[in-house]
C-alpha positions in Angstrom: 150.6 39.8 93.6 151.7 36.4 93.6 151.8 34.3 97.0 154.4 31.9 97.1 152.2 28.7 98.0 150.8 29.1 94.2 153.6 28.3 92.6 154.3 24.9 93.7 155.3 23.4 90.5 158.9 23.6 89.1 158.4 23.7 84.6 160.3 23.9 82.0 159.6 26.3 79.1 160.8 24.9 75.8 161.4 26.6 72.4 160.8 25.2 69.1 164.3 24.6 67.5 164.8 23.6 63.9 167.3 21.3 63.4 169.0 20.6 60.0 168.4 16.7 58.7 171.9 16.4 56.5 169.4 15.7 53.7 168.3 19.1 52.9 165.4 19.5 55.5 164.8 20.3 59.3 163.6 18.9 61.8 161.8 20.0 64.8 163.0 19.7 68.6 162.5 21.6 71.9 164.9 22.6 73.7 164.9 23.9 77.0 164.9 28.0 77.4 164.2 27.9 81.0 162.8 26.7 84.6 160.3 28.7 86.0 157.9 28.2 89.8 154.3 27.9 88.7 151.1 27.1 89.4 148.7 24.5 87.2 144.8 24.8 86.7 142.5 22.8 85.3 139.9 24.8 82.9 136.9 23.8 80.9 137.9 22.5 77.1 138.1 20.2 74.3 138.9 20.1 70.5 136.1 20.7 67.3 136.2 21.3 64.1 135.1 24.1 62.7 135.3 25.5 59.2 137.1 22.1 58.3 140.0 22.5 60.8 140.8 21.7 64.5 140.3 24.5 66.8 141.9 23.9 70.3 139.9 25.1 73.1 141.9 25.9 76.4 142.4 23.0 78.6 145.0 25.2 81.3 145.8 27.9 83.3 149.6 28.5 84.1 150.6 30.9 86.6 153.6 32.4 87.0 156.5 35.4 87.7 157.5 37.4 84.8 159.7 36.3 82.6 161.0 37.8 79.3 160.6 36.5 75.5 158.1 33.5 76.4 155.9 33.4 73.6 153.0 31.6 72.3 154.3 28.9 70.2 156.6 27.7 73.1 155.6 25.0 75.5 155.6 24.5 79.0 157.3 20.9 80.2 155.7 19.4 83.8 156.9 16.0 84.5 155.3 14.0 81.4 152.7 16.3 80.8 153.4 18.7 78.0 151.1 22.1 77.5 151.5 24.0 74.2 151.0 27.9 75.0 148.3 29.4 72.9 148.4 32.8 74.7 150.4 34.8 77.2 149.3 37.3 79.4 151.2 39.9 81.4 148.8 40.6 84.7 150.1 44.3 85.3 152.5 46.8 83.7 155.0 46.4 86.3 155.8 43.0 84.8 155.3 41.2 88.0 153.3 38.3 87.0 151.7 36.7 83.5 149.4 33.8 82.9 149.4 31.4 80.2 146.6 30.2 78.8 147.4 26.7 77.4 146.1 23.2 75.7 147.4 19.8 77.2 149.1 18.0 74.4 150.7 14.4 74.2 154.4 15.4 73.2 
């Protein structure tokens, strides 16, 4: 169960929206798909390359109540500080409380 004092942050959770260019392509925006109480941590992480790509490695820990349809390729908003959600993770089956597991990005 959740105790109130964790969540001491107020975030916004933003969706990827594509947004038509007038020249025949998109282009990509957030926009906001809601405001949620939640609590920040700090983990271990960095980026490397492996196999000729970037891998992310978890830099976050966002806790929160449940909410529905927040997915992995949305993002959660904290004052200037953007986190791209990598995973979400629903605590128990009575949909209480989930956890996102996230990497500090720069937009």
């Amino acid at each position: 169960m959740i105790r109130s004092g964790e969540l001491r942050y107020r975030v916004e959770i933003e969706q990827r929206t594509e947004v038509a260019d007038g020249i025949g392509g998109f282009t990509t925006t957030w926009s906001r798909y809601c405001y949620l109480r939640a609590g920040i941590w700090p983990l271990r992480g960095s980026e490397v390359i492996e196999a000729g790509r970037l891998e992310h490695r978890i830099t976050h820990r966002i806790k929160t109540r449940y909410k529905s349809g927040i997915e992995a390729n949305m993002r959660v908003k904290h004052g200037s500080r953007y986190f791209d959600i990598i995973q979400v993770i629903v605590r128990d089956e009575k949909n209480h409380e989930m956890e996102f597991l996230a990497v500090e990005g720069t937009t």
